[in-house]
C-alpha positions in Angstrom: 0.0 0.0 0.0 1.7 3.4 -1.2 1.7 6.1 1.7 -1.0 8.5 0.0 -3.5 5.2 0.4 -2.5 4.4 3.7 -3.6 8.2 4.1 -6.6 7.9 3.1 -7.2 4.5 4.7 -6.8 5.7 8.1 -10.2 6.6 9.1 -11.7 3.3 7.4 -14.2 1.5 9.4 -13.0 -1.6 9.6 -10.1 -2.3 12.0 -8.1 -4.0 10.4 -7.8 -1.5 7.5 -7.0 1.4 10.0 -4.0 -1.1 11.4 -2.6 -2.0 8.2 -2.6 1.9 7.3 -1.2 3.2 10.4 1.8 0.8 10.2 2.4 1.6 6.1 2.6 5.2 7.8 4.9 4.0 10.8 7.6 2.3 8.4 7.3 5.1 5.5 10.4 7.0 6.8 10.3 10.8 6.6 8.2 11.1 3.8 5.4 9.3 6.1 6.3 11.7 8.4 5.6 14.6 6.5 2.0 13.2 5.9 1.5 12.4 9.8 2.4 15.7 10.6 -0.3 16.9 8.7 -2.8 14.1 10.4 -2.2 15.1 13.6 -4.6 18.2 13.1 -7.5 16.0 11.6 -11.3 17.0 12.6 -11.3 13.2 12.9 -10.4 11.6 16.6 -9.2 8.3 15.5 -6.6 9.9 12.5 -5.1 12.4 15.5 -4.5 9.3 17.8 -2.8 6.8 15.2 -0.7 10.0 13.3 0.3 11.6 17.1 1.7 8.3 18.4 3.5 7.9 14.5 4.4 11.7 13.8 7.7 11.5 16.3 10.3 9.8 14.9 11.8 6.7 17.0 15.5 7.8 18.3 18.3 5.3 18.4 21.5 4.6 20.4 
């Protein structure tokens, strides 16, 4: 699934669809990012949640 799919995907109604999306958008590097950022201010609840907890990117030791 390409990133701009998993975008649009992430308010779906079934579950398993919003899962699937939200980890496309997890491993799409800083590209995904870009989009979460974006997510994060969504009039929808359930897009805020998944693209807050994605939209900082994981540090490393």
């Amino acid at each position: 699934m390409s990133l701009e799919e998993a975008e649009k995907i992430l308010s779906a109604d079934d579950f398993t669809v919003r899962e699937k999306a939200e980890t496309t958008l997890r491993s799409g590097g800083s590209e995904a990012l870009v989009i979460l950022e974006q997510l994060v201010r969504s009039d929808d609840p359930e897009v805020r949640t998944r693209a807050s907890r994605n939209a900082t990117p994981t540090k490393t030791h």
